[in-house]
TORMAR-277821 format. One record per atom (N, C-alpha, C): z, x, y. Coordinates in steps of 0.02 Angstrom, whole numbers, plus 50000, padded with zeros to 5 digits. Each point is the difference from the previous one (the first is absolute). Layout:
! TORMAR-277821
ZXY
...
This chain:
! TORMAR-277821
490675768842195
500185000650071
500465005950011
500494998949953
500555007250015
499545005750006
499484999549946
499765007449958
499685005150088
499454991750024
499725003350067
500555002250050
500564995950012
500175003050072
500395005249981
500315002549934
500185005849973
499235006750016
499504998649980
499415003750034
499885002250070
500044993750022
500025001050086
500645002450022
500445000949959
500625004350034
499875006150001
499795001949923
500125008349974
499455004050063
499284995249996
499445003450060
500045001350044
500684995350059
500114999550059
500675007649999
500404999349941
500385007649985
499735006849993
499424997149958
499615008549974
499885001950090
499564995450038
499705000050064
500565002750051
500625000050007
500365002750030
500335006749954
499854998949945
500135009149942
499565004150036
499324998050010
499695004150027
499865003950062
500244994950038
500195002250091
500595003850001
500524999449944
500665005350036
499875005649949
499735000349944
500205005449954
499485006049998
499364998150033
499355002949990
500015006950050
499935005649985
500075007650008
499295000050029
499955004150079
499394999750031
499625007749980
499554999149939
499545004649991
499354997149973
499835003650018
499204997949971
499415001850068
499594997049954
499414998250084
499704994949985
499964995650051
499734991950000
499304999850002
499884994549962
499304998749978
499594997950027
499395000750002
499614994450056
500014992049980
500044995850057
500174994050001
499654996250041
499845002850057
499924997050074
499314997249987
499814993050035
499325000249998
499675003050058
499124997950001
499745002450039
500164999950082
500454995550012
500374998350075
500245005850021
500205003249950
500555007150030
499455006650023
499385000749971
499825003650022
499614997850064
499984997150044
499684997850060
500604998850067
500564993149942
500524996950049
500705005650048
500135006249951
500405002550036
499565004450076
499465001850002
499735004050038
499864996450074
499854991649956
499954995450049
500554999350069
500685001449940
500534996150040
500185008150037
500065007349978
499795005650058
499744998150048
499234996150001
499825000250054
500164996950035
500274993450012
500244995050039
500534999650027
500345006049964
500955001950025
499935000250068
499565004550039
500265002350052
499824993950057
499364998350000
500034993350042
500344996749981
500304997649955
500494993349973
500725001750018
500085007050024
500705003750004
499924997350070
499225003250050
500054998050068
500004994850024
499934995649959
499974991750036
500544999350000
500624999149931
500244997950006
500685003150041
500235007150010
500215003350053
499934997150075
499124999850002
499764997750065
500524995850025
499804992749941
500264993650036
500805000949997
500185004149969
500855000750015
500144999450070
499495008650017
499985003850079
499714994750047
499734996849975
499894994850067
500284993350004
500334998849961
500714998150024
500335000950045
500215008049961
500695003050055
499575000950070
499444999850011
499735000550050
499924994650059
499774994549944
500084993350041
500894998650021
500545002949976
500564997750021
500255005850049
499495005950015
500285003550062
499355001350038
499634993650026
499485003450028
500224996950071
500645000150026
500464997850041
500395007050027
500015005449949
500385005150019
499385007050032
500195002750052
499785003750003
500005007649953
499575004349980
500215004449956
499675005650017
500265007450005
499965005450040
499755005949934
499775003350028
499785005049922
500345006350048
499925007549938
500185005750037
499455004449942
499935005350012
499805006649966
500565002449977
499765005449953
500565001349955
500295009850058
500104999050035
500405006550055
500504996350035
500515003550040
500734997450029
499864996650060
499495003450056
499854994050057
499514993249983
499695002149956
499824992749977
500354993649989
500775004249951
500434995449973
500464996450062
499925005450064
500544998750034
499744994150058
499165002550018
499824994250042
500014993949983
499884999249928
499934992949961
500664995350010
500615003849984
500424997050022
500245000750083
499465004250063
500174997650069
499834993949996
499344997849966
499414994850006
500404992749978
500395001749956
500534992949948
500564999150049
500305005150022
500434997350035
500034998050069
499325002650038
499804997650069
499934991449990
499564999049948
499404994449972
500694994049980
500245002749971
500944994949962
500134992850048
500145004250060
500324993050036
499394993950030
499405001549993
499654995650019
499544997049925
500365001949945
499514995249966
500534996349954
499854994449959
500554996349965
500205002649941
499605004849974
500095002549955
500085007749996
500395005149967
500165007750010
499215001049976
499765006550029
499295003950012
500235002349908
499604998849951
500205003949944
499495008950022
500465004749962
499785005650006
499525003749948
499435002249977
500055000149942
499695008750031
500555004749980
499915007349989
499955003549969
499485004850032
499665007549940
499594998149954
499414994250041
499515000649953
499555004149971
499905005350040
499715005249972
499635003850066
499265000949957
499615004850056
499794992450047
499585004150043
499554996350037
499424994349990
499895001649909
499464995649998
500584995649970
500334998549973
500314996149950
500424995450088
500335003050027
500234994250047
499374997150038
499505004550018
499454996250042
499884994249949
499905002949926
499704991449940
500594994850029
500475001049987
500454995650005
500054995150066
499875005750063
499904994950072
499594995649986
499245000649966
499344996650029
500104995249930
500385001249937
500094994749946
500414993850024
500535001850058
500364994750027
500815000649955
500105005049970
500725003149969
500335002250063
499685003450052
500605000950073
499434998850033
500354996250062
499855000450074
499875005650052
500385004549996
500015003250055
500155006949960
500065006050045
500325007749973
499695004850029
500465006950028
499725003550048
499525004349987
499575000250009
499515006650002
499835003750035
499635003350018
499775005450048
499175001250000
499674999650069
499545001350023
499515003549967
500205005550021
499465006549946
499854996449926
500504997349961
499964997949921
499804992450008
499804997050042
499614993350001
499365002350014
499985004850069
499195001249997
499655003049936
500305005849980
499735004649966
500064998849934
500564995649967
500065000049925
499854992350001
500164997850055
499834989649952
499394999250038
499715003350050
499554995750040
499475003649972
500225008349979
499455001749986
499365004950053
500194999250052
499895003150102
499955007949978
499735003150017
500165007650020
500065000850066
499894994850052
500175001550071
500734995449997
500255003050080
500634996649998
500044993150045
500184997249969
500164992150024
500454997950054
499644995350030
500664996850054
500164994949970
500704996450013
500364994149987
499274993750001
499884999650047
499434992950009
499225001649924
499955007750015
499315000049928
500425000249935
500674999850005
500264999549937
500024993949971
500384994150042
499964993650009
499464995149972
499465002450030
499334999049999
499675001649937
500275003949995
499575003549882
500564995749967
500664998850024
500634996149944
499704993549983
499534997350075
500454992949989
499414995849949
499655004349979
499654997349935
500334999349928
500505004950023
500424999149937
500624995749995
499924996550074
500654993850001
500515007850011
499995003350037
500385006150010
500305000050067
500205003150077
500105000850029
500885007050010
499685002750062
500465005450023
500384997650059
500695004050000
500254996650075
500645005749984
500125000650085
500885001449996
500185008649991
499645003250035
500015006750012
500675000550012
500455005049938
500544997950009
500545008550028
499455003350033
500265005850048
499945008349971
499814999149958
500175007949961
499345002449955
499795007350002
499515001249956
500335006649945
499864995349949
500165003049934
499525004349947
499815005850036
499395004749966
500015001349935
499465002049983
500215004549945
499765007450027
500485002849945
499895010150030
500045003349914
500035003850003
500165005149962
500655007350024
500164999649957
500615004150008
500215003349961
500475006050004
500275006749958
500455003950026
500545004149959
500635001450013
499915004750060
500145001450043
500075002950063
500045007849966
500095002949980
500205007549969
499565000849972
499584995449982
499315004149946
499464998450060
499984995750035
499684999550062
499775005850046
500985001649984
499875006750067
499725004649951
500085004349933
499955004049985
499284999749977
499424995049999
499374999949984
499694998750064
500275000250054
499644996150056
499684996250027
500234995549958
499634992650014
500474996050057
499514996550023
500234995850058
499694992649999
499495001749996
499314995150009
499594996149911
499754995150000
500005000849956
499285002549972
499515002350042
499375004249982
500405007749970
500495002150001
500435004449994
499864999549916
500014994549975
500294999149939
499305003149934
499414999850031
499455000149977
499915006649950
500305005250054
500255007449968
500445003649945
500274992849990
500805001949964
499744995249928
499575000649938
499914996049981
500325000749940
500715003749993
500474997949932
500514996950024
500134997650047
500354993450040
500004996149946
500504995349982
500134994349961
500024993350037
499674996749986
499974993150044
500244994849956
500384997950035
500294992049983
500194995850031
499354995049964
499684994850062
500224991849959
500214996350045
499964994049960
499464996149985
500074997349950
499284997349968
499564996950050
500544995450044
499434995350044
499655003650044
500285007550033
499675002850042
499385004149962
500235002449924
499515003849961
499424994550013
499864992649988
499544997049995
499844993850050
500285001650077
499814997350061
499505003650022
499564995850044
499285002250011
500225003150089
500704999250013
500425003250060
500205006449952
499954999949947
500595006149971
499805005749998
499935003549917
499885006649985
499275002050011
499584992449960
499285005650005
499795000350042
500414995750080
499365001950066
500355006950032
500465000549977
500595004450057
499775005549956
499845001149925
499885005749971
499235000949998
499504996350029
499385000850020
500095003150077
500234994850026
500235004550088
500265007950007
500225000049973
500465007650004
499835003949951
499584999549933
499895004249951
500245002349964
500654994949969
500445004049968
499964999949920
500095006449980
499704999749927
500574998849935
500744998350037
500514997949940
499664993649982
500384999349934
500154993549962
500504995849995
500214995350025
500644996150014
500284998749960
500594998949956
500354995249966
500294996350023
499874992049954
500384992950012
500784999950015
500374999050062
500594999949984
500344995150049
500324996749974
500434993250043
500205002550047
500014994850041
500025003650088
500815002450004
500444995849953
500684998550003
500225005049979
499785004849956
500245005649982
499775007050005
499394998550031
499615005950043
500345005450047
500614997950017
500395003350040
500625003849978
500234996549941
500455003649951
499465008249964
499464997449982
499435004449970
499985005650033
499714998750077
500025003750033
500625005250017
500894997850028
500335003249996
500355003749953
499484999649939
500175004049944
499675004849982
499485001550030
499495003249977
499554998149937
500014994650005
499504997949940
499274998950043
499874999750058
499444997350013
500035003850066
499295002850046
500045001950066
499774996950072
499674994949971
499664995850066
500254992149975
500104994650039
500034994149995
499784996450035
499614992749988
499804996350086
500834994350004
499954998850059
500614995150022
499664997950039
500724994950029
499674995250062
500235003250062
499905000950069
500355002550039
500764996950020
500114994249979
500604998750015
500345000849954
499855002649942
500565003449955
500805002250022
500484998549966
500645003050033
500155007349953
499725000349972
500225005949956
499585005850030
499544997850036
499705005950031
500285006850037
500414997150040
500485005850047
500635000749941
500114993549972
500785003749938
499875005149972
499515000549958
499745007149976
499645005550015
500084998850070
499715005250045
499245003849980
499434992550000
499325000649983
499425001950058
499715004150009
499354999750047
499394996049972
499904995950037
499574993150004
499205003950041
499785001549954
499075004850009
499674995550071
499865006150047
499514992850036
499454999549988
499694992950005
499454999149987
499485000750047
499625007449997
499625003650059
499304997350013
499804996849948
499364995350009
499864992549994
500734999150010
499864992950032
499954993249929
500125002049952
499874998749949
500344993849982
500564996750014
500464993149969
499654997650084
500134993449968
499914995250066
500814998350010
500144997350072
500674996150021
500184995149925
500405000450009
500374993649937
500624995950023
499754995550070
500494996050038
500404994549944
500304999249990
500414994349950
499764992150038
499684997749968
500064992050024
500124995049943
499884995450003
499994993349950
499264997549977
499985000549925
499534995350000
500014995449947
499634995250023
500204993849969
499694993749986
500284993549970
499284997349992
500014993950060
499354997150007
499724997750088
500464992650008
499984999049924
500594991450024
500945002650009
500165004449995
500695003350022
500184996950058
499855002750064
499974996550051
500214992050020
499504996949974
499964992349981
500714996049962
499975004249927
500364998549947
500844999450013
500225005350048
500555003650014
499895001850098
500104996050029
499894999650082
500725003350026
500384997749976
500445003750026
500365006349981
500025001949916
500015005349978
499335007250035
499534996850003
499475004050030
500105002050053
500164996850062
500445000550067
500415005349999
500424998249952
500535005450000
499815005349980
499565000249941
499905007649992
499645003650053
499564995650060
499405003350048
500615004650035
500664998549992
500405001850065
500155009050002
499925000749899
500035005649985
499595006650032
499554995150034
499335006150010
500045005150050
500095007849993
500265005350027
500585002750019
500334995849940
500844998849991
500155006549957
499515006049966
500375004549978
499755006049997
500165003050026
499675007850019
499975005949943
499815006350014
499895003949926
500855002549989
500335000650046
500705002550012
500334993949972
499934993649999
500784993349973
499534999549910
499355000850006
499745001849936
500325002949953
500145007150021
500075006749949
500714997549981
500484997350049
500725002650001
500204992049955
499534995349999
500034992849963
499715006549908
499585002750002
499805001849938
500755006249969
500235004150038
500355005150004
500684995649982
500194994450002
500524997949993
499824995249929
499634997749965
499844999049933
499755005549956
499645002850015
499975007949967
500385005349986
500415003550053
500305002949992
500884999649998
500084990850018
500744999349998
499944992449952
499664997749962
500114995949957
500074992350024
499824999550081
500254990650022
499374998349969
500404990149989
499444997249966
499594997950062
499394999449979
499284997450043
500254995650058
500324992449967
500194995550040
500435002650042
500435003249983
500585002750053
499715002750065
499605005749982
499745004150056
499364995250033
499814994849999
499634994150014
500544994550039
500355000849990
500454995450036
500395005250052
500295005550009
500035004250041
499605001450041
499275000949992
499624999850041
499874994350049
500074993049963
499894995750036
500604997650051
500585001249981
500555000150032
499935006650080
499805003449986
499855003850073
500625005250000
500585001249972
500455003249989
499915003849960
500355008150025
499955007149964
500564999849963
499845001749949
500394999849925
500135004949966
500325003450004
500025006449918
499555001049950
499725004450006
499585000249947
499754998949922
500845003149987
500164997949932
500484994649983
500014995550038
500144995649995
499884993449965
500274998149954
499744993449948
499785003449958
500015007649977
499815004349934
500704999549945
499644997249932
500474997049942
499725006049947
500674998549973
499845007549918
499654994849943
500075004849977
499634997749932
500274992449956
500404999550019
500384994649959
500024993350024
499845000450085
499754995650048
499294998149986
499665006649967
499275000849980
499874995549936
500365000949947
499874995249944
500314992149986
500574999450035
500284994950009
500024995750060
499205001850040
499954996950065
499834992449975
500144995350066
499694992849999
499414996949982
499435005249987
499395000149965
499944999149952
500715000549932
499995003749944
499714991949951
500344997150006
499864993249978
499184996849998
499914998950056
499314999750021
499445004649963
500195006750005
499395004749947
500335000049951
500494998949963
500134996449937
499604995149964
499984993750027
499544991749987
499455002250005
499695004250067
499385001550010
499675003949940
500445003549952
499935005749954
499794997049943
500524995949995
500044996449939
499504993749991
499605001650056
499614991650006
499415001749984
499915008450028
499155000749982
499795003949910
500915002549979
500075001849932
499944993849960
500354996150006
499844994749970
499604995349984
499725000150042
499324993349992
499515004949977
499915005650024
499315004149969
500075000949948
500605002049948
500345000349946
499734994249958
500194994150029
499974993249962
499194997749997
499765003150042
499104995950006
499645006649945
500245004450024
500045006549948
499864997649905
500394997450009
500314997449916
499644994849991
499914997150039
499344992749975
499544999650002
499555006850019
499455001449994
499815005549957
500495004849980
500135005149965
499754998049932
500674994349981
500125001149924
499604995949974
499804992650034
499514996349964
499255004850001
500025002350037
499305006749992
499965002649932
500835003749996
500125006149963
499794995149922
500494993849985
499854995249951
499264999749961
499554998250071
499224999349978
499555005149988
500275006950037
499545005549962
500135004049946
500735001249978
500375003249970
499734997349920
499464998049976
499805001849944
499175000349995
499895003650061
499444999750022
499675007550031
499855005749978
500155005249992
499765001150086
499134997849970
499745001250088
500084998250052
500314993849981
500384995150088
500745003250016
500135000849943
500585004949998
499875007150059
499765002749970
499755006650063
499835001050052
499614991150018
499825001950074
500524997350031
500344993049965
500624997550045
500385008350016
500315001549959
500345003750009
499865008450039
499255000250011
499685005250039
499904997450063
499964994150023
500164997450071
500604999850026
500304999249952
500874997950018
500195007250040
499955008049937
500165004050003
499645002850082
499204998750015
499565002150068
500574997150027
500174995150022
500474996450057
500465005249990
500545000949961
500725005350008
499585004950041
499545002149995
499695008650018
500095001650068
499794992150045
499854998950058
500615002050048
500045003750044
500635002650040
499974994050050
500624998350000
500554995450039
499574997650060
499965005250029
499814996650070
499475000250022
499785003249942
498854998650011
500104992749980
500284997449955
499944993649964
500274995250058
500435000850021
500234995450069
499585000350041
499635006350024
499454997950050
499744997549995
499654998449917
499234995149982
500404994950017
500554999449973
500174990149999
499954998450057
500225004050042
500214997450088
499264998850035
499715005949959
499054996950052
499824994849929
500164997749943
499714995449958
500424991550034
500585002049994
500344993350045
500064997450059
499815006950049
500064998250073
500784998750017
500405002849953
500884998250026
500315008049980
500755000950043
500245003449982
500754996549969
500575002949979
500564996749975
499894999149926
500304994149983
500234997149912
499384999749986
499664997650022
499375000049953
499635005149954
499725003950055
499675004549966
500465006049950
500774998750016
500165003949976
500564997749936
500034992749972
499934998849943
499384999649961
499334999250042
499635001249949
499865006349945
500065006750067
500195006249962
500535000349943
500604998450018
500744999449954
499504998049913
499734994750032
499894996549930
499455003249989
499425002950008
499625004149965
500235008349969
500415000250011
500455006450010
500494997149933
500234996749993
500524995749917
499354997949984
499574999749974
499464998149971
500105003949922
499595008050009
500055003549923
500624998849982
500695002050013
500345000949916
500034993149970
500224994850046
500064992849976
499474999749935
499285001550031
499444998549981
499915005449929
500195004850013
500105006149931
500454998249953
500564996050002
500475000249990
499844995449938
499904994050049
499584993249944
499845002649959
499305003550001
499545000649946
500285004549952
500465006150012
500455002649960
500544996549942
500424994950034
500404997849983
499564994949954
499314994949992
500014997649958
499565003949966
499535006250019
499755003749927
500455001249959
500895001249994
500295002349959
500314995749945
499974993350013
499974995249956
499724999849936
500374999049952
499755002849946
499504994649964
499415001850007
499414995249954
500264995049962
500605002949934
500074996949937
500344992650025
500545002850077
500364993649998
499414994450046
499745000950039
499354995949996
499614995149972
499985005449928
499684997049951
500434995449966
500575002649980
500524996149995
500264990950029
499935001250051
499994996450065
499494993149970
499465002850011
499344995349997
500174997749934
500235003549939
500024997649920
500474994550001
500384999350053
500564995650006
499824995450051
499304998650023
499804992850035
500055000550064
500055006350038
500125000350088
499565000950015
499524998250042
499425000150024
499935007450067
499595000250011
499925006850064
500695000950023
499784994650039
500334998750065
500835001249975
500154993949953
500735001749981
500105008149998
499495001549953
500435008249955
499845003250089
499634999350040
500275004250059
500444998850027
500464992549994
500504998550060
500675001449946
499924999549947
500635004049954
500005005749970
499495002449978
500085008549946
499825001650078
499385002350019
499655006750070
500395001450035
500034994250037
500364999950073
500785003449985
500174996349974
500814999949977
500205007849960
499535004749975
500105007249979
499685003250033
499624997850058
499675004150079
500555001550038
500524994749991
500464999350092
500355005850013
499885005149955
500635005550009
499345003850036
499555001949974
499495004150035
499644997950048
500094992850021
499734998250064
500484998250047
500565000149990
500655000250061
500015006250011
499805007649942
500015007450032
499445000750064
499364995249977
499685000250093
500154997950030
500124994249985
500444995850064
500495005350045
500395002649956
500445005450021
499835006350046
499435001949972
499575004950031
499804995350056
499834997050029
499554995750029
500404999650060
500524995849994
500495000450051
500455004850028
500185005949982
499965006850009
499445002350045
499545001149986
499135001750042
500324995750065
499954993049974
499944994550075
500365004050058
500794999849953
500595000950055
499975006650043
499615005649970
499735005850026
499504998650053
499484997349994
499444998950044
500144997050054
500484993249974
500074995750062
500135004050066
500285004949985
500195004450069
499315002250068
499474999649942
499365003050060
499924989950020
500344995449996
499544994650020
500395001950066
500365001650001
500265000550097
499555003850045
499355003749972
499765002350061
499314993950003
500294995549963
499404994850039
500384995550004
500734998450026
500354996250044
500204994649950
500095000849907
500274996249981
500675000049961
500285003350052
500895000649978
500225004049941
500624999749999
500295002749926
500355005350032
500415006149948
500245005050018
499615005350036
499334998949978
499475006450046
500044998750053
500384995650039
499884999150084
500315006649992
500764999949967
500365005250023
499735007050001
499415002549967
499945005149970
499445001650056
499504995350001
499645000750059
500155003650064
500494995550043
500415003650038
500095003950001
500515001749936
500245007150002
499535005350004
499444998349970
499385004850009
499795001450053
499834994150056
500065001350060
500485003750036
500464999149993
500565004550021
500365005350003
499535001449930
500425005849963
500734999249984
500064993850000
500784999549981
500084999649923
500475006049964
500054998449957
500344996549973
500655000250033
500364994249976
499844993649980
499464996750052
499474993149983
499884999549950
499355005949987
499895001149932
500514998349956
500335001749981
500575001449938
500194991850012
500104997650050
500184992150011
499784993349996
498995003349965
499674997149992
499835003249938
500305003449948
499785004149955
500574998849950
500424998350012
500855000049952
499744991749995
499944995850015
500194992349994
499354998249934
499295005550038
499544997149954
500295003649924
500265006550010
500035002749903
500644995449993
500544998450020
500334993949992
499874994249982
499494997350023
499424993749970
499845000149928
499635007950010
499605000749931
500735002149942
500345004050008
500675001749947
500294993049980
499974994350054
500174993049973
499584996749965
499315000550018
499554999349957
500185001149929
499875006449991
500125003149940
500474997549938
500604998950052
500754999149971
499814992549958
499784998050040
499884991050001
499474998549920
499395005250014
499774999349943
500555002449930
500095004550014
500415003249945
500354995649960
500604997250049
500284993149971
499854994849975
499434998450021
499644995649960
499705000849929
499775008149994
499935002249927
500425000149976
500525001950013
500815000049968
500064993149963
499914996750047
500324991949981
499474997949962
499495003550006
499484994849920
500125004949953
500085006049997
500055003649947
500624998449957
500504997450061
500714997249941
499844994249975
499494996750044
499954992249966
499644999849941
499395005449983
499705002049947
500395000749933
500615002850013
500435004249961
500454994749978
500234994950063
500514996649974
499594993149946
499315000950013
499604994749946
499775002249946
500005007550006
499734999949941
500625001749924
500545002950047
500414999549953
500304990349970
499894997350045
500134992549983
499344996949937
499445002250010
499534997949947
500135004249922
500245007550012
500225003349923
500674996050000
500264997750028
500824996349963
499584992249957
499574995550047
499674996249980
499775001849926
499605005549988
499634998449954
500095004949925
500895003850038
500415003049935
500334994949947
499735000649952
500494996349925
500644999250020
500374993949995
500744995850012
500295005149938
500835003150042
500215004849934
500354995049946
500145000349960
500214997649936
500685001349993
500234993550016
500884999450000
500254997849933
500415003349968
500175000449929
500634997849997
């Protein structure tokens, strides 16, 4: 009896000799059965619906517990941001609950998905870009045939709200005069002109190619954010730009605005549109907003845009000034930079930051590594896992958010942890299969000579001389996240990119930097965080293994 449990000691010792002392070289052997070459490719494919369900039913949750609140969308430009909050704070006192805001979703198609998915209610648009870009019309529409094509889509228009907001084209007044342009058939002649056009107008069926079929113009445009199109321009980096006519920076930088001699943009009256149970849903919030209608002219427009643009007030402010009916200072309620990073927001896109890093991180890792486990001695399942993984990284940010948003029908958390987590997918997933090819065969073999079956020698020798090279993806992984998370704000699901958004809109740089310092702050804690943790196993390594050579040094000889 002694002799055995003296046996079963030394095996259960050798078995932990081998997990702390064993040096990671080699290359691991094949092991896996036939499951691995079929089962990891399987579980690729099923990630992404299994990611969307269960996201889904999160999101419809939070949905079922605010389908009580009314909720307002905006486009990603400054009167967008600013009507959204006229619309919240008109809407406030008649419903039981605050109007949530959700701003700078993007272009036109991404907030139109979002109205008709049932993510917002209501949000302003304009005439010309309902007929011509959502309806699809090349003639121009009245309010009643607009109505009439919506309400198939559970859609409806209302609330002409006083002002028409064009688009033009425009260029520095001095190169104007000195080429003689006025008009913009003018422009047809001049064809080393530099154009810089923002994307949505490069590819509105209102935009470049009818206006450059109309007029004949033979430049080539470059993509450039509307928000900084104007900095571009007053630098000489660029010579033509389109804007909106109520731009405030227009007269600041003393721009000539081309006329349009053939008739070419349609009116672009600002109204509401929205979906047909609003009304119903919200009777008295709706009321209140009808009251808005021809409540703001192109003149309380510019000087509402001219006072967030060019003097820094926040949205709500100049939204509540307006509604108040009292003339105000312009620069008034404009905060520095320090107001900018340490505003009342900061908290909120904090949690929000950390909520969509985290969980994508964590669903990341549980689909990753048991993957990485099952192909990683499997040469060919090996390659394609890991050649899908790698296609996904390839995919740019916000092509990948568009599919999800037309694959889910939602905008917000959803679709944009699903990205997070296909995005931490490779290194996790590289990382694995790295960390246990380097396992050295012998101790394996070892392993098994000493009675541990698979499963054991993976949950004590593999795993356990992997963790250093699969916490380096992990590491990588959450790094990527905390970077990306920033584009989920232009589909309205929080984090520090609200800030950055904005600022883009705004051209404020300060924003930027206010939405740009907190996230490399995130990630440098990140970092720090891992670090320490290697620290602290690398001493714990050190402080055991010097405890097993005292163990198993010869007792000195006291004479």
């Amino acid at each position: 009896m002694g002799r055995r449990r003296d046996r079963r000691i030394g095996l259960r010792r050798d078995r932990r000799m081998l997990a702390r002392n064993a040096a990671p070289e080699g290359r691991r052997g094949p092991r896996a059965g036939r499951l691995a070459s079929w089962l990891p490719m399987l579980l690729m494919l099923l990630l992404m619906p299994i990611l969307i369900m269960a996201a889904g039913a999160a999101q419809a949750a939070a949905d079922a517990r605010d389908a009580g609140t009314l909720h307002i969308g905006s486009k990603r430009f400054t009167e967008s941001y600013i009507l959204a909050e006229i619309l919240a704070q008109t809407a406030a006192p008649a419903t039981r609950e605050a109007p949530r805001v959700l701003q700078g979703l993007g272009n036109t198609a991404i907030v139109f998905e979002a109205l008709r998915a049932g993510s917002i209610d209501v949000y302003a648009e304009y005439v010309g870009t309902i007929a011509q870009e959502i309806l699809k019309s090349q003639q121009t529409l009245t309010l009643p045939q607009m109505r009439e094509r919506l309400a198939p889509l559970g859609l409806g228009v209302d609330v002409p709200l006083g002002f028409n907001d064009g688009y033009a084209l425009t260029m520095r007044k001095a190169d104007a005069a000195r080429l003689g342009i006025r008009k913009l058939s003018d422009l047809a002649v001049h064809p080393q002109l530099r154009f810089g056009l923002s994307n949505e107008f490069i590819g509105r069926a209102d935009g470049w190619r009818g206006l450059a079929a109309s007029y004949g113009l033979p430049q080539s445009p470059t993509g450039l954010d509307h928000g900084l199109a104007y900095d571009a321009l007053a630098q000489g980096r660029t010579d033509v730009i389109d804007i909106y006519t109520t731009d405030a920076k227009i007269e600041a930088l003393d721009l000539l605005v081309l006329v349009d001699d053939r008739n070419y943009f349609p009116r672009y009256d600002a109204v509401l549109l929205h979906r047909l149970d609003v009304p119903q849903r919200f009777p008295g919030a709706w009321a209140a907003i009808g009251k808005l209608a021809g409540s703001i002219d192109e003149t309380e427009m510019i000087r509402m845009n001219a006072r967030a643009e060019l003097h820094g007030v926040p949205f709500d402010r100049i939204a509540r000034d307006h509604l108040g009916g009292q003339p105000v200072d312009a620069a008034s309620g404009a905060s520095g930079f320090l107001a900018k990073l340490f505003g009342p927001d900061l908290l909120r896109l904090t949690l929000q930051h950390l909520l969509l890093v985290g969980v994508s991180v964590l669903v990341a890792c549980a689909v990753a590594i048991p993957t990485g486990v099952a192909v990683a001695a499997n040469p060919r399942a090996r390659t394609l896992v890991l050649g899908v993984a790698s296609l996904l990284q390839t995919v740019p940010s916000l092509a990948m958010l568009a599919v999800l948003i037309s694959m889910t029908g939602r905008i917000g958390v959803l679709p944009a942890l699903v990205a997070l987590t296909l995005y931490a997918l490779l290194p996790i997933l590289r990382n694995t299969c790295t960390g246990l090819a380097e396992v050295p065969p012998g101790l394996r073999s070892a392993a098994l000579g000493l009675g541990l079956t698979t499963g054991q020698s993976l949950r004590l020798i593999d795993l356990p001389l992997a963790r250093p090279t699969i916490l380096s993806g992990i590491r990588t992984a959450t790094s990527i996240a905390i970077g990306t998370a920033t584009i989920a704000a232009f589909i309205g699901a929080g984090g520090y990119g609200e800030r950055i958004v904005t600022g883009l809109a705004l051209n404020d740089h300060g924003l930027l930097m206010a939405g740009a310092l907190p996230a490399a702050a995130l990630a440098l804690a990140s970092e720090l965080g891992f670090e320490a943790a290697a620290w602290r196993r690398r001493r714990r390594l050190a402080l055991t293994s010097a405890q097993d050579a005292s163990a198993m040094s010869p007792p000195r000889r006291v004479r």
